[in-house]
Residue frames as a rotation matrix with the C-alpha (Angstrom) as fourth column:
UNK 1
0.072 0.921 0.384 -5.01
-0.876 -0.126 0.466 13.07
0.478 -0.369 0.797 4.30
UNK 2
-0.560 -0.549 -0.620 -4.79
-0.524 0.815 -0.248 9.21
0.642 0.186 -0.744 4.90
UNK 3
-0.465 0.474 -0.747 -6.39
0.642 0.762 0.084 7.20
0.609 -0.441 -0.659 7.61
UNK 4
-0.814 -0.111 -0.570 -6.98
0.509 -0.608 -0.609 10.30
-0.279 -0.786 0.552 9.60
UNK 5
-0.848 0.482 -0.219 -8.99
-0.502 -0.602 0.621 12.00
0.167 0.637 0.753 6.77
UNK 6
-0.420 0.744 -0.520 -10.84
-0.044 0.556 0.830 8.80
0.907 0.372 -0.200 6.17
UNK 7
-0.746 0.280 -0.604 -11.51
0.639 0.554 -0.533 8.42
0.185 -0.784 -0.593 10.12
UNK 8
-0.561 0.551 -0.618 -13.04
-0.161 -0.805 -0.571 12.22
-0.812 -0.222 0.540 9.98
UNK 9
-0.624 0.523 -0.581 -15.09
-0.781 -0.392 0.486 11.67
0.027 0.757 0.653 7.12
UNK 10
-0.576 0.525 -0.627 -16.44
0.253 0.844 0.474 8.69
0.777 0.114 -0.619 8.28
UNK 11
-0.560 0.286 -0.778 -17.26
0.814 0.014 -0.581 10.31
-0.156 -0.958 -0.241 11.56
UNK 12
-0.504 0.385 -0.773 -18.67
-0.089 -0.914 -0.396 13.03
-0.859 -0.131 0.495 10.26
UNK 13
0.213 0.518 0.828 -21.02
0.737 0.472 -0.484 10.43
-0.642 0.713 -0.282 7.33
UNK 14
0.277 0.000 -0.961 -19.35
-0.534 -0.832 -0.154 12.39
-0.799 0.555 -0.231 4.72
UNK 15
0.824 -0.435 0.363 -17.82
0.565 0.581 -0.586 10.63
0.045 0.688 0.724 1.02
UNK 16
0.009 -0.947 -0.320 -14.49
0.001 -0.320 0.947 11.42
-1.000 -0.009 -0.002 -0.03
UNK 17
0.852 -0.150 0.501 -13.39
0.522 0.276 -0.807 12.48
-0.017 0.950 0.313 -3.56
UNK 18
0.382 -0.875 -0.296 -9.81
-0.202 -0.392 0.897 12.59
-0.902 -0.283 -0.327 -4.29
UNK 19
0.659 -0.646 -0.386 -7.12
-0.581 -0.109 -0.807 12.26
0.479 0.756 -0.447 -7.29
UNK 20
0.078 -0.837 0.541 -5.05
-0.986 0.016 0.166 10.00
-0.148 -0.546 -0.825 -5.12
UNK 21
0.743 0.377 -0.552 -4.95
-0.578 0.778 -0.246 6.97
0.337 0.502 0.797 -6.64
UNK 22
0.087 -0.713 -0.696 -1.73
-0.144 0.682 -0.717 5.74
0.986 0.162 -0.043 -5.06
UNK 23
-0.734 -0.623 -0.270 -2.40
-0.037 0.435 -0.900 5.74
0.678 -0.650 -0.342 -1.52
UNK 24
-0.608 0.624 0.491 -5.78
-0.794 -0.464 -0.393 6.37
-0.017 -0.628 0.778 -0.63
UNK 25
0.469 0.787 -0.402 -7.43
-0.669 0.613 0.420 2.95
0.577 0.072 0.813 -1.73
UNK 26
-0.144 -0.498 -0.855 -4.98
0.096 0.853 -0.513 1.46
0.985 -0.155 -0.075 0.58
UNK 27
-0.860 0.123 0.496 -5.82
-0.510 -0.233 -0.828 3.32
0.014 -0.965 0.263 3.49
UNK 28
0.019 0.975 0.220 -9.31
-0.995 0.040 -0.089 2.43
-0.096 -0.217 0.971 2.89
UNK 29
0.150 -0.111 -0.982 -8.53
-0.546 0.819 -0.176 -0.99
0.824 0.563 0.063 2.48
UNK 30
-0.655 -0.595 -0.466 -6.78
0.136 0.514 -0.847 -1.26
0.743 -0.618 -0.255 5.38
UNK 31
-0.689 0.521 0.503 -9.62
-0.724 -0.473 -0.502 0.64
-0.024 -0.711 0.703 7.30
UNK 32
0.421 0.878 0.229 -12.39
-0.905 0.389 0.173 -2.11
0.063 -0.280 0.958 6.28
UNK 33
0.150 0.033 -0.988 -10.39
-0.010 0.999 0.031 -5.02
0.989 0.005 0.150 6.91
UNK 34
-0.874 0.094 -0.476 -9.92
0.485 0.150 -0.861 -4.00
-0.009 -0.984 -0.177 10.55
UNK 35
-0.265 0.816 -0.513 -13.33
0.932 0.354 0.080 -3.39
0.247 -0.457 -0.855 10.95
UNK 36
-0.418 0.073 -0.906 -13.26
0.431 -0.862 -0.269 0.19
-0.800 -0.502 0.328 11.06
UNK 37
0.385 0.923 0.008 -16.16
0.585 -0.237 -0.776 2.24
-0.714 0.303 -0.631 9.51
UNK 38
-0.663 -0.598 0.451 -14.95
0.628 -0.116 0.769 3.32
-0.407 0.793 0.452 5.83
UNK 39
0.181 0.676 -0.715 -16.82
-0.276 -0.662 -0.696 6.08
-0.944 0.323 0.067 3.84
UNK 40
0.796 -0.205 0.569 -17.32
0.587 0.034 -0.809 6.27
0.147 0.978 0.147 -0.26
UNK 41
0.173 -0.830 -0.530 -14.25
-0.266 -0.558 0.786 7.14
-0.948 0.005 -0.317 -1.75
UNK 42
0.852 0.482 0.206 -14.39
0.222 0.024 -0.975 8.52
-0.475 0.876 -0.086 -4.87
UNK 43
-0.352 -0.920 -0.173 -10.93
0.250 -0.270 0.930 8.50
-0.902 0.284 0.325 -6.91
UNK 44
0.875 0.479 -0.074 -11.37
0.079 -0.293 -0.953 10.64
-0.478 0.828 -0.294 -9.68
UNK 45
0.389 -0.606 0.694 -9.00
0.921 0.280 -0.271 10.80
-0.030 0.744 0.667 -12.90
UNK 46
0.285 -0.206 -0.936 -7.06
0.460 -0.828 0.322 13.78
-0.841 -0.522 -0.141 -12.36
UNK 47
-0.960 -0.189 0.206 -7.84
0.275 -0.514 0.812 14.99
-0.048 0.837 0.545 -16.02
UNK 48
-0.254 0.966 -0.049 -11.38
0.948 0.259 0.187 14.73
0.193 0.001 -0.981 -15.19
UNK 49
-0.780 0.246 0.576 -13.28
-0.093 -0.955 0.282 18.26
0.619 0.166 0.767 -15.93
UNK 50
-0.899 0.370 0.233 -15.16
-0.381 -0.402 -0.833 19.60
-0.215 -0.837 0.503 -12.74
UNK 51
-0.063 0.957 -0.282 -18.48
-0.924 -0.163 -0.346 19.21
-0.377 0.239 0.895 -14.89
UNK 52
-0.162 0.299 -0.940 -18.30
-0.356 0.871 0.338 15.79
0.920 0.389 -0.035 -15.66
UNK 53
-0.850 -0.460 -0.258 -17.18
0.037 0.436 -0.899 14.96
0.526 -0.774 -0.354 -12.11
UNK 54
-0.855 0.517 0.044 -20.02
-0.443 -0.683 -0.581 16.65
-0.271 -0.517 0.812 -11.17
UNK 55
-0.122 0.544 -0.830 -22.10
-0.949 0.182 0.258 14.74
0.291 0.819 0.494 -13.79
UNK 56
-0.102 -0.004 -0.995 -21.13
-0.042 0.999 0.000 11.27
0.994 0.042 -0.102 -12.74
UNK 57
-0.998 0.061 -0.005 -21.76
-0.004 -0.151 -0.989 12.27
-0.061 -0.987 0.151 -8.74
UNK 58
-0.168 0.985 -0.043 -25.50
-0.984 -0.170 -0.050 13.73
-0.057 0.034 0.998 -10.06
UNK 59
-0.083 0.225 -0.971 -25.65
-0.715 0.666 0.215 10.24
0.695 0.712 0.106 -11.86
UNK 60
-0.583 -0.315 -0.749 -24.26
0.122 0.877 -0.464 7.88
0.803 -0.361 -0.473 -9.18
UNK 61
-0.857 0.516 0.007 -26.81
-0.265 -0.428 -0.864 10.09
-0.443 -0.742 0.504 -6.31
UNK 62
-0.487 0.461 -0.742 -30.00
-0.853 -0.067 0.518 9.45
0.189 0.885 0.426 -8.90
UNK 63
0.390 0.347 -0.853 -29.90
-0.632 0.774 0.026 5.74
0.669 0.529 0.522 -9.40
UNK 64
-0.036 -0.127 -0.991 -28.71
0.523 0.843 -0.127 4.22
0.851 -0.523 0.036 -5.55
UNK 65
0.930 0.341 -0.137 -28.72
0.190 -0.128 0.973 5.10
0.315 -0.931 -0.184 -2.21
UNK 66
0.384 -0.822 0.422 -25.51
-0.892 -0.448 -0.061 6.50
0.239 -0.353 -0.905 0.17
UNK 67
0.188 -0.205 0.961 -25.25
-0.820 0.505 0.269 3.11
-0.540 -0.838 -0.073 1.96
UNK 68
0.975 0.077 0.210 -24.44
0.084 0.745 -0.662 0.99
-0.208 0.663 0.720 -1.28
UNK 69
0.858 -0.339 0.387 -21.62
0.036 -0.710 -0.703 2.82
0.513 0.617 -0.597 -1.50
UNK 70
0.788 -0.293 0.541 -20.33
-0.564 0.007 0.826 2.30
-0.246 -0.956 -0.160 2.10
UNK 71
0.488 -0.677 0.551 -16.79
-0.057 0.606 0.794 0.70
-0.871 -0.419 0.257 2.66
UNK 72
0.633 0.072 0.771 -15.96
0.706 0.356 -0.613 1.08
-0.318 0.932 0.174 -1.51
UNK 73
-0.243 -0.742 -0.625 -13.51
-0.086 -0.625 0.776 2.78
-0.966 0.242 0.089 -3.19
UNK 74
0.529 0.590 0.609 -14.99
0.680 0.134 -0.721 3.64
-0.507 0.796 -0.331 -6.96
UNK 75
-0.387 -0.675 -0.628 -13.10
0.304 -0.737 0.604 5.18
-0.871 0.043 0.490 -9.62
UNK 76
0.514 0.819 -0.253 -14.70
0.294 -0.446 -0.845 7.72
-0.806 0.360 -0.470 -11.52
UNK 77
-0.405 0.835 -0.373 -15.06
-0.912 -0.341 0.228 8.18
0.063 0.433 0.899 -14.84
UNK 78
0.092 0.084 0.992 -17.35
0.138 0.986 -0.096 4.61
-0.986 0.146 0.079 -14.34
């Protein structure tokens, strides 16, 4: 996916959740130090059972807003 992905999912105000833990938080790194617009990007544990994932999304959608989230790279389980 990489910077591409992340540019379409930012254009298109979507989040990202992936299992990539080795190369997506660099893209997104690299995307908000140059100033380009960065969706959530969610890096789940890639043992992580659908229904928790699902659990800690319900949870994290609950108790903040989309735009707290903006430009972060969070790695789920919190």
């Amino acid at each position: 996916m990489g910077n591409a992905g992340l540019e379409w999912v930012a254009a298109n105000n979507r989040i990202l959740l992936t299992h990539d833990r080795a190369t997506m938080p660099n893209f997104a790194h690299t995307r908000v130090v140059g100033g380009q617009p960065m969706p959530e990007v969610f890096v789940l544990h890639d043992r992580m059972l659908v229904r928790q994932a699902i659990d800690e999304l319900l949870l994290i959608e609950a108790d903040s807003e989309q735009e707290e989230w903006a430009g972060l790279v969070v790695y789920l389980p919190l």
